[in-house]
Each structure stands twice: as structure tokens, then as C-alpha cells.
C-alpha positions in Angstrom: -3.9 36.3 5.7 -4.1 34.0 8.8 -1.6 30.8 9.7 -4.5 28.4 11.0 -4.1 24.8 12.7 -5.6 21.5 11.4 -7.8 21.9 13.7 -8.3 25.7 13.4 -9.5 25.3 9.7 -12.7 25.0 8.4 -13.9 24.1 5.1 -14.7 27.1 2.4 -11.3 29.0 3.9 -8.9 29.6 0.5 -5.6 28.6 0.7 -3.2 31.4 0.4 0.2 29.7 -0.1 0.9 26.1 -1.1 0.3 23.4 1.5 3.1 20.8 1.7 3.8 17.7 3.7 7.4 17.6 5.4 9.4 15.7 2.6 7.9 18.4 0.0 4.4 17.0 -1.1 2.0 19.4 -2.6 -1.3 18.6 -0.4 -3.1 21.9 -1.8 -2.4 24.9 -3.9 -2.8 28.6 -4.0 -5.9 29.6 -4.7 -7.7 26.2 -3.6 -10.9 25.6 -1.1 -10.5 23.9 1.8 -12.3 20.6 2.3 -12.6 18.4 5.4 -10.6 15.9 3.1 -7.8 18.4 3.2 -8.1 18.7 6.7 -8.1 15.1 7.7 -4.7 14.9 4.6 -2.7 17.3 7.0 -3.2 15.9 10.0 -1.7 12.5 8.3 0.7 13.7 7.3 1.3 16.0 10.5 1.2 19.1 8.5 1.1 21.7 11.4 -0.2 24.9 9.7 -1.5 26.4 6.6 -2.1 29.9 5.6 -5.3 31.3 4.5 -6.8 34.0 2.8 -8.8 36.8 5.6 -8.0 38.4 8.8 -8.5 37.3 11.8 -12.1 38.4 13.6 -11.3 41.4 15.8 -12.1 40.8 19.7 -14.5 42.3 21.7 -13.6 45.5 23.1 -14.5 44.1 26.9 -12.1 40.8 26.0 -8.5 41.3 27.8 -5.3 41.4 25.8 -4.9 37.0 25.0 -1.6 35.7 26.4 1.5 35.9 24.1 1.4 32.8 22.2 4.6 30.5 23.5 6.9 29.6 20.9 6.5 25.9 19.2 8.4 23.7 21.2 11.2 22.4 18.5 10.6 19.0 17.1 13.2 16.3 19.0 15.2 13.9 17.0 13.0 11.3 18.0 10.3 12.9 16.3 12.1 13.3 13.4 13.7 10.3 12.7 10.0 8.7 12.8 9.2 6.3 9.4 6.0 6.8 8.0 4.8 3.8 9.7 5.1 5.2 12.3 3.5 8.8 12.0 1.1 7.0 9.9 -0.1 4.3 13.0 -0.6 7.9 15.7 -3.2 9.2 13.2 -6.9 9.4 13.7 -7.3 8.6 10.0 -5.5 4.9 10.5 -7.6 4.5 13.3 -11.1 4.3 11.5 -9.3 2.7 8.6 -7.9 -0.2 10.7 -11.8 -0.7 12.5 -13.2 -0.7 8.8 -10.3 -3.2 8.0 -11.0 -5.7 10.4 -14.5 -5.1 9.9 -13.9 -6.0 6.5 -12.0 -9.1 7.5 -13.9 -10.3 9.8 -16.5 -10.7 7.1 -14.2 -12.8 4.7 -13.5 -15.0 7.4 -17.3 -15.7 7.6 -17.5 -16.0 3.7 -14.6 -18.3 3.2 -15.2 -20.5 6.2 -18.7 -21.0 4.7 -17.5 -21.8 1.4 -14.7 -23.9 2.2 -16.3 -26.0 4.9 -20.0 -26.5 3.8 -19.6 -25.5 -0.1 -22.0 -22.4 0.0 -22.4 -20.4 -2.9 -20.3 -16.9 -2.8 -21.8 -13.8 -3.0 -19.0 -11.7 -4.8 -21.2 -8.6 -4.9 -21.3 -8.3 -0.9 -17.6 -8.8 -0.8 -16.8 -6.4 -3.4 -18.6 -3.4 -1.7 -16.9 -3.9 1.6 -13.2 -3.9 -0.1 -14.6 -1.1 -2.5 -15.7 0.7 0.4 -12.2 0.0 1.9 -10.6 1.3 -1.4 -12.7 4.6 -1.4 -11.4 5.4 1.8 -8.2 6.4 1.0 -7.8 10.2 -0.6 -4.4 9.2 -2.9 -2.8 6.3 -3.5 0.3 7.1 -0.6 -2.3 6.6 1.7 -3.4 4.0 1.0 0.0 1.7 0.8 0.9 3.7 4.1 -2.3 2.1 5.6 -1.9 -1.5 4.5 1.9 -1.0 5.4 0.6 -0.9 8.9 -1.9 -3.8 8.9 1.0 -6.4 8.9 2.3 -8.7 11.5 4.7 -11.2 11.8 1.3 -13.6 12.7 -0.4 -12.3 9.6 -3.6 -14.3 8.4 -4.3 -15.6 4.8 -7.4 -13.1 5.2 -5.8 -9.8 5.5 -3.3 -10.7 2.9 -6.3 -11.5 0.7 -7.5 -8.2 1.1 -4.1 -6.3 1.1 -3.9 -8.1 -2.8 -7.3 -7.1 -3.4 -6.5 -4.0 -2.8 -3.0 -3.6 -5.0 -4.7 -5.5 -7.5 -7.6 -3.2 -8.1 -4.7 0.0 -7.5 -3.0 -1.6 -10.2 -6.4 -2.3 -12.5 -6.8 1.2 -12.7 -3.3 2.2 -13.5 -4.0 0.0 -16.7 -7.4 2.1 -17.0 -9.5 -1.2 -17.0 -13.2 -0.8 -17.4 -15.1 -0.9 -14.2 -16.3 -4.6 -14.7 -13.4 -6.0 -15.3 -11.9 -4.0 -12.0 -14.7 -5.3 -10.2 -13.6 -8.9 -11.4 -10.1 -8.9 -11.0 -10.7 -7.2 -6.9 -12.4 -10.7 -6.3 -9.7 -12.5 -7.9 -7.6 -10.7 -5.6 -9.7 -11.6 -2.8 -10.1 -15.2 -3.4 -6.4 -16.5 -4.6 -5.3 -18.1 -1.5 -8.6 -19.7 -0.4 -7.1 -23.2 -1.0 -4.5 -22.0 2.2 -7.7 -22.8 4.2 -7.2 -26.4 3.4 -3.4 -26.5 4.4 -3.0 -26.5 8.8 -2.4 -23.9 10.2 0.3 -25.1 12.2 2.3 -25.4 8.8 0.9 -22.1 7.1 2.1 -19.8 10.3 5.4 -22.5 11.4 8.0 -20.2 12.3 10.9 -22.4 11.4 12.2 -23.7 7.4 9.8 -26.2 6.1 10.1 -29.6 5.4 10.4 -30.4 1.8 6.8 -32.9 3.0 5.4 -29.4 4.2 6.4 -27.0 1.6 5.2 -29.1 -1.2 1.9 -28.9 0.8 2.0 -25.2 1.1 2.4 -25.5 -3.2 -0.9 -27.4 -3.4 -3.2 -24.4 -2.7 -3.6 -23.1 -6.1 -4.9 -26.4 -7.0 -6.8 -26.6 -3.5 -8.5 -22.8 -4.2 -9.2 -23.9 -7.8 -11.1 -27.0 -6.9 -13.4 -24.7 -4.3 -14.4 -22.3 -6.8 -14.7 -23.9 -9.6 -17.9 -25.3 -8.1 -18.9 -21.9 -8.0 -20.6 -19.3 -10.5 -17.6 -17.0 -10.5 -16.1 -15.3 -13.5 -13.9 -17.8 -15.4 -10.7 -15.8 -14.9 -11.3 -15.4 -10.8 -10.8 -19.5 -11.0 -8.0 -18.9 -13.3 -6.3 -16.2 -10.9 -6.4 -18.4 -8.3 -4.8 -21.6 -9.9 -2.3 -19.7 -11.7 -0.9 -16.6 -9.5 2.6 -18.4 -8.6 3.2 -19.2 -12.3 5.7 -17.1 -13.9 6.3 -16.3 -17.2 9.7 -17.9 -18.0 8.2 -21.2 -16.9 9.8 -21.4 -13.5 6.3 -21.0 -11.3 4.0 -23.8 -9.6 2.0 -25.9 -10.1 2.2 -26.4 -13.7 5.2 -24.4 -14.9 3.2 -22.9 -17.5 4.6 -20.0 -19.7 3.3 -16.3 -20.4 0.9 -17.5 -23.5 -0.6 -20.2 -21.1 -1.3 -18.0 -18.1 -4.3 -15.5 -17.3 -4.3 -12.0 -17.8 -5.9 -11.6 -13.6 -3.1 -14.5 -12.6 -0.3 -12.6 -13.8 -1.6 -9.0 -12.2 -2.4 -10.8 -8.6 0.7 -12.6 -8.8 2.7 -8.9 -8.9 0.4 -7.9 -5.4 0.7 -11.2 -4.4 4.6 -11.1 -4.1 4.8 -6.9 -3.3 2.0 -7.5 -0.4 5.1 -10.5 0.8 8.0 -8.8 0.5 6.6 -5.1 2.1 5.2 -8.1 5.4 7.6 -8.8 8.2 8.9 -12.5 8.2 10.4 -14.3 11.5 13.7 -14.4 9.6 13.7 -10.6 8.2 11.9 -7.1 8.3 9.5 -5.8 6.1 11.2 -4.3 3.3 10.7 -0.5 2.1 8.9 -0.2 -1.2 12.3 1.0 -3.2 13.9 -2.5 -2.0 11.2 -4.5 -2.9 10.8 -2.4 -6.7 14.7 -3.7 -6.6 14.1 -7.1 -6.3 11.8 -7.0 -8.7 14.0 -5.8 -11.3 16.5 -8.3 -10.4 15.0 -11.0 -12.4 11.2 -10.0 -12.7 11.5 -8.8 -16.1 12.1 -12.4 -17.0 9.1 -13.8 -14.7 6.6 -11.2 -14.6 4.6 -9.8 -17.8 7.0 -6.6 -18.3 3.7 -4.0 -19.2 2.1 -5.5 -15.9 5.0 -5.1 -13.8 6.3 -1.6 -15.6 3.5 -0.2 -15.1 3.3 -1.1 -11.1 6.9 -0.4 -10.6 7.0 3.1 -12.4 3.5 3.8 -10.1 4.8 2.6 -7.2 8.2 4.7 -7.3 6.2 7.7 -8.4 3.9 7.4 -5.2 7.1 8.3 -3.1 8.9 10.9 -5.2 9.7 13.9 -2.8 9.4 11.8 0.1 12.6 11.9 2.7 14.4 8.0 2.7 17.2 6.8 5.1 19.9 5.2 2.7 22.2 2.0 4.0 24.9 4.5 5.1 22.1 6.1 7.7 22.4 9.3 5.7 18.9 10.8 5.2 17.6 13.3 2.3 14.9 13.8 -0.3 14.0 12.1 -3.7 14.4 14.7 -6.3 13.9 12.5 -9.4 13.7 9.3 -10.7 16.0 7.0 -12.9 13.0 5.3 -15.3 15.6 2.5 -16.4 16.5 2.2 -12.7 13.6 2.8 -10.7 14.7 1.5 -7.1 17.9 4.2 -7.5 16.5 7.5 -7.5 18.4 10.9 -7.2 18.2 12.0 -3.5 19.1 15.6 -2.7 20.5 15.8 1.1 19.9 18.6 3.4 22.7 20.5 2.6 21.4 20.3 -1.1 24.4 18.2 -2.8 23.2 15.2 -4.9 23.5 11.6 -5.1 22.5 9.4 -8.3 22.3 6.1 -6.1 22.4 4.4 -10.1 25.9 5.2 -10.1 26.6 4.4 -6.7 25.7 0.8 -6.4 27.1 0.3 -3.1 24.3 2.2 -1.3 20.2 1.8 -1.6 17.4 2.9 0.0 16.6 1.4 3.6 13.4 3.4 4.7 11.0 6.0 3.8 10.8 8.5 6.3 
């Protein structure tokens, strides 16, 4: 057997021993090939070795005795106490995501200024390859919330929230195993919500300060605004729908028309929960992005009562799967793993610390998670 590099590997090696991330992730098993994928995985999520089946080739008989192999320098504090925000924003792999992001982008802006300003027809197939193609080129779902986590700014644009919704919205499509049509469908809704925000100035949609009651009832008008735009065009009905109805909520207390769960559209009520989730995880003037565990809290806090409960189940128990066995910071600056999860609790998980005691943050309800590490 042979401990190999990222970059020593080579695809057709077998694995010999499980391949984990840091925080405990299974990235491989025993007995499996070795892909580029793989390789490309590790190197994410700075995985520094794995062992593989084979010997190493013997040297030459004329090659000199190599140099003893210095010991690994010890990882510093610093190192470790980086979020996954971080190690994700030093890979290579966030690299060519973020240039095919803003590729991406760049496109919508074309598509949307066209349609808003001179009332050209869209053409929903083009978009949906490129955010398809965006979707595709994430291995597992961590990645790809790891990557959008990393495409916000405090300066963000209605167009790359857009896409960030798209892109929940067809995650959580699948989850509810929708046929590929209707996934198709409810991406664009995702896309095209907040196209009525290109209406509203941009001095009030990016103002830094609290709105004026004048301004914020402005800022309410674009679901009305984005509903007038498409329905001149030959969309899906439901994409039109989506777009007028995402900030309803099912107890009545949404905008524009208070309407009530009967009233509101299947897609509304899905890109409504990745409108809000793609909010809360974005960094504000006034706060910090939250982690995904806080914003799964506020959900529970009163979403049961707003949101469509199997739509919003089913993204919540995803969501806090996606990060079992990842290492979090908790509000008390202890660190340690998540072991399992409370399903009628799903932001307090049990975490394990490192000297392998056991907290049951449901029962402790004076701490929560801060940050995924």
C-alpha cells in the first residue's frame, strides 16, 4: 500500500482505506476507483493524503538514495480555526466555479436588460443550460452551498441572487423528486422572480441605511413590476405566478396581496423558501451572514406557520443533513463535531467535542451554532 498526495494520485488507483474530509466526511471508500472527481473533492476539502492499493515503483539501481522526506510542518491555529468559507475561497475548484458564475451572470444581465428595457422575447432554453451547466458542476450538494456561500457581498446584485435561488430552487426540486420538466420550469422561476427589482433605482435597492416607509413600499411593488414584464411573455403560467407571489406566505401575512396557502402557487411557495435562505446566508450592512443552522432556526421560529410545512421540511431536514459530521464553532467559542441530528429540532444537533463528551444543544437552549468550520 502507498500514502499518495492529491496531486500524487492518478485515476484507476484503488483506494485502500476510507478517504475522509477533516470533520469526518466519507469522500471514498475501501475498495473504490479513483476518479479525477475524487481528486479535485480532496483537494476541496484539503484532504492531504490517501492510501492506495500497490507498491511503490522500485528506483533505478544508478538513482542515489532520495533525501529523507521532512516531517509535515504541523497545521497552525490559524489554519485550523479556518470556516469553510474560507478553505472553500483558496481552492482551484472555486476558482473555475466563480469564472463560470459570472460568466453566467453576465449573461442574465444581457437577457433581463433586453427584456425589461425594449420588451424582447426570453429565451428560457439558453438560460436554463447556462445555470444547468452551473448546477452540474458541483459533485454533492456541500459543494455546491459552499460555493454560492462565497459569491456574496455586501454590494450583491439582484442577478446573482437570481441565480443563487435558481440554484436552491432546482436543489430543492429534486429533493421533492420532481420530473425533469417541471425542474426545468421552476429553475426559470427561480431565475426570473425579482426581475421587477430592475424597475425600482438602484440607489433605493442597494441604500445602505433603513428605508423610508415612500421607499420600502416601492421595494414591495416588484412582484407586481416582474409580473407585468412576463406576462407579456410565452413563459410557463406558473414562472409568472412565481414571480408575483414569492413574498406571500401562507398564514396570509405576505405582500402584495396577502393571499393564503390555497391561493398561492406551488413554484411561489418553493422560491420563496430560496428566496429567504439565499437572504439570510448574504451579508447585510447591519449584520453578518448567518451559518446555515441559524438560518434552519429562524426558520422554525415561525415558518411552520408561513411556509408550506412539506416544502420547508423537506429543505430544512436536507439542508441540516448536508452538514452532519462537519466541525461548528458554538456561541460559547467551543468547537466540536455534529454526531446526530434532533429531527423535531433541526438547528440543535448533538455535537461531540474533542475530548469526546457530548452536548444535546436541544436541551441547552442557551447556546447554538455560530459557524461551520
Amino acid at each position: 500500500m502507498r500514502t499518495l498526495t492529491p496531486h500524487e494520485l492518478e485515476p484507476g488507483m484503488i483506494v485502500a482505506e476510507a478517504i475522509l474530509t477533516p470533520s469526518g466526511q466519507v469522500l471514498a471508500v475501501e475498495g473504490s476507483e479513483v476518479t479525477r472527481q475524487l481528486i479535485n473533492r480532496m483537494k476541496l476539502y484539503r484532504v492531504e493524503s490517501a492510501v492506495v492499493e500497490g507498491e511503490a515503483p522500485a528506483p533505478a539501481e544508478e538513482a542515489t538514495a532520495p533525501a529523507e522526506k521532512p516531517a509535515p510542518v504541523p497545521k497552525t491555529h490559524i489554519e485550523e480555526s479556518k470556516t469553510v468559507k474560507q478553505k472553500v475561497a483558496e481552492s482551484d475548484e472555486f476558482q473555475s466555479f466563480q469564472m463560470l458564475y459570472f460568466q453566467t451572470m453576465e449573461r442574465m444581465k444581457v437577457i433581463f436588460k433586453a427584456t425589461v428595457e425594449e420588451g424582447r422575447q426570453i429565451d428560457a432554453t439558453e438560460m436554463l443550460e447556462d445555470v444547468a451547466g452551473l448546477f452540474r458542476s458541483r459533485n454533492t450538494i456541500i459543494e455546491l452551498f459552499d460555493m454560492l456561500g462565497n459569491m456574496r457581498s455586501l454590494d450583491d446584485s439582484v442577478y446573482a441572487h437570481s441565480l443563487n435561488v435558481a440554484l436552491i430552487s432546482r436543489m430543492i426540486g429534486r429533493w421533492l423528486k420532481m420530473d425533469r420538466h417541471t425542474l426545468d420550469a421552476l429553475t426559470v422561476a427561480g431565475l426570473l422572480h425579482d426581475i421587477g427589482k430592475l424597475k425600482i433605482p438602484e440607489e433605493i435597492l442597494n441604500k445602505p441605511g433603513k428605508l423610508t416607509d415612500e421607499e420600502f413600499e416601492m421595494i414591495k411593488s416588484h412582484p407586481k413590476l416582474g409580473y407585468e414584464i412576463l406576462k407579456k411573455q410565452n413563459l410557463d403560467p406558473r414562472i409568472r405566478k412565481a414571480a408575483l407571489m414569492h413574498h406571500e406566505r401562507c398564514d396570509g401575512s405576505g405582500y402584495p396581496s396577502h393571499l393564503e396557502e390555497d391561493l398561492i402557487d406551488e413554484f411561489a411557495m418553493i422560491v420563496g423558501i430560496a428566496d429567504v435562505y439565499d437572504a439570510m446566508t448574504a451579508a447585510r450592512s447591519y449584520r453578518a451572514p448567518l451559518c446555515a443552522f441559524q438560518v434552519i432556526s429562524n426558520f422554525e421560529k415561525d415558518g411552520y406557520q408561513k411556509y408550506n410545512t412539506k416544502y420547508l421540511l423537506t429543505f430544512l431536514k436536507q439542508i441540516a443533513a448536508t452538514y452532519q459530521s462537519n466541525r461548528v464553532i458554538l456561541s460559547d467559542g467551543r468547537g466540536g463535531k455534529i454526531v446526530m441530528l434532533n429531527p423535531n429540532d433541526l438547528s440543535r444537533p448533538i455535537i461531540q467535542f474533542d475530548d469526546n463528551s457530548c452536548l444535546d444543544l436541544s436541551t441547552h437552549r442557551d447556546l447554538f451554532i455560530k459557524a461551520i468550520v
